[in-house]
C-alpha positions in Angstrom: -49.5 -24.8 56.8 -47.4 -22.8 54.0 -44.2 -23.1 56.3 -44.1 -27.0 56.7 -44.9 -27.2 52.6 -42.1 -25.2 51.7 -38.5 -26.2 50.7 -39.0 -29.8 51.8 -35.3 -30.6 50.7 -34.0 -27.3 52.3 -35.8 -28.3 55.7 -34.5 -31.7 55.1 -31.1 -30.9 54.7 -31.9 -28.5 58.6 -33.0 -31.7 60.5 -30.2 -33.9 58.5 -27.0 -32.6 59.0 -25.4 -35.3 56.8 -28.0 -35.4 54.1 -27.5 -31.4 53.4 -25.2 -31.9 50.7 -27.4 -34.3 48.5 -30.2 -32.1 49.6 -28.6 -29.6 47.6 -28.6 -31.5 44.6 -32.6 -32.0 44.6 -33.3 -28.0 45.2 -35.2 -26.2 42.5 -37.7 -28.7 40.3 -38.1 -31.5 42.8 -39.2 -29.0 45.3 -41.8 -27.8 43.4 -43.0 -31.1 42.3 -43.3 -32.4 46.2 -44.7 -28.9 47.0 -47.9 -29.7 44.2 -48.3 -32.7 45.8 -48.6 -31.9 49.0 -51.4 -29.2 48.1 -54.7 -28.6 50.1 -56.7 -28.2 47.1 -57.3 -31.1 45.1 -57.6 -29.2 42.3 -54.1 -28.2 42.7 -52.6 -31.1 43.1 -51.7 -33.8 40.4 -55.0 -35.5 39.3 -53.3 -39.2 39.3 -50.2 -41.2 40.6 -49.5 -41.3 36.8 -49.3 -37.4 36.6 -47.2 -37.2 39.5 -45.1 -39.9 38.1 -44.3 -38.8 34.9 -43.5 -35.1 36.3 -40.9 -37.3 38.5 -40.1 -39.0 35.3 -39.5 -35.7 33.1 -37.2 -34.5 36.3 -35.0 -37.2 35.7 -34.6 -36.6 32.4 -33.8 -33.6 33.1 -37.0 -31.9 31.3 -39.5 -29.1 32.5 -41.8 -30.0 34.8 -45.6 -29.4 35.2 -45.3 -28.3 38.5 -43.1 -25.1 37.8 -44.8 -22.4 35.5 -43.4 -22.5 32.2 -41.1 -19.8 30.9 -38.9 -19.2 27.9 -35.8 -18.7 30.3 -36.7 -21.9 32.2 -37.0 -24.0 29.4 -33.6 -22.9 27.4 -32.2 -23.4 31.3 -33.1 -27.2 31.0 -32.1 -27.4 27.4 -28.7 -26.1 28.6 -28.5 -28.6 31.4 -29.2 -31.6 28.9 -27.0 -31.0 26.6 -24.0 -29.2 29.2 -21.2 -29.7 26.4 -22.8 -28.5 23.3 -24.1 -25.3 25.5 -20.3 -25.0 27.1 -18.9 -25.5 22.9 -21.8 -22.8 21.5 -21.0 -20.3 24.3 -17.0 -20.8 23.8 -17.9 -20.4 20.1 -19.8 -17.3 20.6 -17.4 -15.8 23.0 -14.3 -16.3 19.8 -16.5 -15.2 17.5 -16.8 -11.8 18.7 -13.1 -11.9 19.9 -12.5 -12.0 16.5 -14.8 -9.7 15.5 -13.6 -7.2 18.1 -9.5 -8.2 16.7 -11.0 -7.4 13.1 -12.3 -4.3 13.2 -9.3 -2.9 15.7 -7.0 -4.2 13.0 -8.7 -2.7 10.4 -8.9 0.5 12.1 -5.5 0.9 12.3 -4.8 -0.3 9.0 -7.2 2.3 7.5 -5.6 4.5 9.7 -2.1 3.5 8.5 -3.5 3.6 4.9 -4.4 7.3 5.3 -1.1 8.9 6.7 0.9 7.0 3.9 -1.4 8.2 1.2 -0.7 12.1 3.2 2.5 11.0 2.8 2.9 9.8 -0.4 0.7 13.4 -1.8 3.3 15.2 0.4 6.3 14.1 -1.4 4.6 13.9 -5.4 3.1 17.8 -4.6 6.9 18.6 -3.6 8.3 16.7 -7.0 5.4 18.4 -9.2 6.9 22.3 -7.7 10.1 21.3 -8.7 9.0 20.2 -12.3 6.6 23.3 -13.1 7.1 26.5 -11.0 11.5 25.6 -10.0 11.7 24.5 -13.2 10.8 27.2 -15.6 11.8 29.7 -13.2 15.6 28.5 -14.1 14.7 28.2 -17.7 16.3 30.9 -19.1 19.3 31.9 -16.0 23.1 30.9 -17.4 23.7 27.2 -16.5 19.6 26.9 -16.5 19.4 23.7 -19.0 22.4 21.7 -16.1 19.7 23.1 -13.2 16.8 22.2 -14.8 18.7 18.6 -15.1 19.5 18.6 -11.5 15.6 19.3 -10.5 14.3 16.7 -13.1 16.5 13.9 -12.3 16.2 13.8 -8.7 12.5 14.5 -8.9 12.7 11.2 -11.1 14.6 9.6 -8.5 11.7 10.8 -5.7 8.8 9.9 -7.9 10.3 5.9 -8.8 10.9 5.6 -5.1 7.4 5.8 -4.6 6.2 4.2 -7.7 6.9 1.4 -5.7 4.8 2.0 -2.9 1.9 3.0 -4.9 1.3 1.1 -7.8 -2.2 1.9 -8.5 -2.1 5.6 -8.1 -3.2 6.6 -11.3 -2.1 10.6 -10.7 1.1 9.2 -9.6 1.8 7.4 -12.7 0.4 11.1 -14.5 3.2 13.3 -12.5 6.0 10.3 -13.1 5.6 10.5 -17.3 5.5 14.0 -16.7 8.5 13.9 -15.2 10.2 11.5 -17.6 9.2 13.9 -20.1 10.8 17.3 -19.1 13.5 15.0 -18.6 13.7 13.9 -21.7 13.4 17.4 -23.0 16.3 18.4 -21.0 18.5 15.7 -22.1 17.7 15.9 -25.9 14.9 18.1 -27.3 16.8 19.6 -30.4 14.2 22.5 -30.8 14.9 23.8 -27.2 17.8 23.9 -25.0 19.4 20.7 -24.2 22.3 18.5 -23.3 23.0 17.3 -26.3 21.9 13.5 -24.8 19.9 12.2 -27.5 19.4 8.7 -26.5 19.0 9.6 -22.7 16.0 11.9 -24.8 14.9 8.7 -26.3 14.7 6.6 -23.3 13.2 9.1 -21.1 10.6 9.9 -23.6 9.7 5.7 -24.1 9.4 6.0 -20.4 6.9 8.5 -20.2 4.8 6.9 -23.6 4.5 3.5 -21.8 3.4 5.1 -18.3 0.8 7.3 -20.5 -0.6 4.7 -22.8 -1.5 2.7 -19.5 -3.1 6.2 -18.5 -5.4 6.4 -21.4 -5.9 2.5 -21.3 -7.2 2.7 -17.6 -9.4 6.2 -18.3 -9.1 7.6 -21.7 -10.1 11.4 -20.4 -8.8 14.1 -22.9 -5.5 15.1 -20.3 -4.4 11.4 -20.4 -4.7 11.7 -24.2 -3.3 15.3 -25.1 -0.6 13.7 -22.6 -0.3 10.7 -24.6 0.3 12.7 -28.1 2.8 15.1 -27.0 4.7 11.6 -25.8 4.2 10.5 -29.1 4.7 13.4 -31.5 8.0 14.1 -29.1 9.4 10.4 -29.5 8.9 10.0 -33.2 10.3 13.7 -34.0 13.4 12.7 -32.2 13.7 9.1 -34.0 13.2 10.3 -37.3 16.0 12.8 -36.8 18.2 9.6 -35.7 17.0 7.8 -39.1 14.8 5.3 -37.1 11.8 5.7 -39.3 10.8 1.9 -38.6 10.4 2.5 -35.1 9.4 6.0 -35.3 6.2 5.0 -38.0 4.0 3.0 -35.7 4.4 5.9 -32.8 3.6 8.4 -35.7 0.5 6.8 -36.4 -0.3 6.4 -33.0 0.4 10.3 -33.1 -2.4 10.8 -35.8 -4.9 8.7 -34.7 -5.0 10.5 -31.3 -4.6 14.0 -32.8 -7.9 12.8 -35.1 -10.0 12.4 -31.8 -8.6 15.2 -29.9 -9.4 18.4 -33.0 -12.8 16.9 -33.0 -13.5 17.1 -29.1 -15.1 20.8 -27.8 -12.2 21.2 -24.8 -9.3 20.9 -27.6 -7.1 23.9 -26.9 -5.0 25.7 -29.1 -1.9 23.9 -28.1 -3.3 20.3 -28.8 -4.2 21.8 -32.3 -0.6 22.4 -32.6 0.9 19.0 -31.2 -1.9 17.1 -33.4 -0.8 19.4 -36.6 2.8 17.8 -35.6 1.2 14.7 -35.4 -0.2 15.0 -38.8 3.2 16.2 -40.4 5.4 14.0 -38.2 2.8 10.3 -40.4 3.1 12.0 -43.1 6.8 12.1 -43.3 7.3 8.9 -41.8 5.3 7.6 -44.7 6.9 9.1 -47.8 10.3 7.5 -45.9 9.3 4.3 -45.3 7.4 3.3 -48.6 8.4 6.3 -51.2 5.2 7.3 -51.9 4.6 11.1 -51.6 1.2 11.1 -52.0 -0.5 9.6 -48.4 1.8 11.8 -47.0 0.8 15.0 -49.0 -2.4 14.6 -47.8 -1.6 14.1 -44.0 0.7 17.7 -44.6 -2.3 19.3 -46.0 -4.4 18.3 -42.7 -1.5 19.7 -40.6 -1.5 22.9 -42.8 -4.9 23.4 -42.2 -4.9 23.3 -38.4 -1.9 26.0 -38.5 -4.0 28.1 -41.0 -6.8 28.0 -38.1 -4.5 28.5 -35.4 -3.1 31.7 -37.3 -6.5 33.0 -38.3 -7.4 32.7 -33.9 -4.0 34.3 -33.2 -4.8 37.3 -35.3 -8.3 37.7 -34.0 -6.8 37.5 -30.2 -4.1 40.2 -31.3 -6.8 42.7 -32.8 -8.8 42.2 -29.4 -5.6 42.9 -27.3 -4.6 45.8 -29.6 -8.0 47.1 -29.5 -8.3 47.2 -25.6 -5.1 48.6 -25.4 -5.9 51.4 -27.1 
């Protein structure tokens, strides 16, 4: 009868009050191995005292039994129970793993999210710093006291830009507005053609400032801004050192000059004014040279290349003029 096969330990453990607790401890596999037993069909049962033994014996150890239909969860349920600690460690393992995972990701979350409202920032204050050095700038070009306001706007946008040099080290349009900056402030301080201070080594120094930042420009990503950038730096720096006598320091930064200007006349998006800062270039060797060594004749020929590129920038500004004048009238 099905009733008085089944559970034998939980039916033991109801007529035994004091063996219930051990009876506990035998539930599960042990019941099904005296429940196939005690089976009416022979066939059913174990087929020898040696099966039933050895199921008894692979209980013990803890392994699955024959008498209990085998299953995937079953079996990693008895692995688990045989080796309790390494199970406990893997699961404790697991469990930190994705703690950490979790920790990661939250962290880096919020430190993309921190990245993101500096870099706002940071665009924020250099778009405020390149207003002042374009549109505030040449607006006060011209208005009496202009050259000491233009001074004011430079040298504190200077001051704003360093500040966050600092924090941004590999901003390469950073670096760009910075040796921009250097450079009207240089212009300020010293450029003898325009309106100045009357600082000529403040000139100087500004204007080295603004070369190193630009050669690192070009060095990083030669494109023809970073370039054109690059030769104003140097036509401006070696113009103002020859005018101080310092043709041995001015004559490798003039042939920086012309080697620059030599790649820039050849490329299609030259304009008109980087014609005109590599005819300086050209004029700015070439004068360096007949100082340095005495000999007129290198630097005869670097004058001629200059005159050339103002004999094409004439030749353009009188073709532009006769269009103008021609759809004026």
């Amino acid at each position: 009868h099905r009733d008085l096969h089944s559970f034998p330990t939980r039916r033991s453990s109801d007529h035994h009050i004091g063996y219930g607790r051990f009876a506990k401890t035998l539930r599960g596999d042990l019941d099904n191995v005296v429940l196939k037993a005690l089976k009416k069909a022979p066939e059913e049962r174990y087929a020898s005292a040696e099966q039933l033994s050895e199921d008894l014996r692979r209980y013990l150890r803890g392994f699955p039994v024959e008498a209990r239909p085998d299953t995937t969860t079953y079996r990693v349920r008895m692995f688990a129970q045989r080796h309790r600690s390494a199970a406990v460690a893997a699961g404790l393992f697991v469990i930190a793993l994705l703690a950490g995972i979790v920790t990661t990701s939250w962290q880096a979350h919020r430190a993309d999210v921190e990245r993101l409202r500096a870099e706002r920032h940071l665009n924020d204050l250099r778009e405020l710093s390149s207003v002042y050095l374009a549109d505030v700038y040449d607006a006060v070009a011209y208005l009496p006291g202009g050259t000491k306001a233009r001074k004011l706007l430079v040298e504190n946008s200077v001051k704003y830009l360093r500040g966050l040099e600092r924090d941004a080290q590999d901003s390469p349009q950073l670096q760009r507005d910075l040796a921009n900056a250097y450079d009207r402030l240089g212009d300020v301080q010293g450029d003898y053609i325009g309106a100045n201070l009357g600082d000529t080594q403040g000139a100087i120094e500004s204007y080295r400032r603004a070369l190193n930042l630009q050669r690192g420009l070009v060095k990083h990503n030669p494109t023809i801004d970073a370039r054109r950038e690059l030769l104003r730096s140097c036509v401006k720096l070696s113009e103002l050192l020859m005018g101080q006598s310092a043709v041995a320091e001015a004559l490798p930064l003039a042939r920086e000059g012309a080697e620059l200007a030599d790649t820039l006349v050849q490329d299609k998006a030259a304009t008109s004014r980087d014609r005109r800062y590599a005819a300086a270039a050209y004029m700015n060797f070439g004068w360096a040279q007949g100082l340095s060594s005495g000999e007129l004749d290198p630097g005869m020929k670097l004058m001629e290349k200059a005159r050339q590129l103002h004999q094409q920038l004439a030749a353009i500004w009188r073709s532009e003029e006769r269009r103008v004048g021609k759809e004026c009238r």
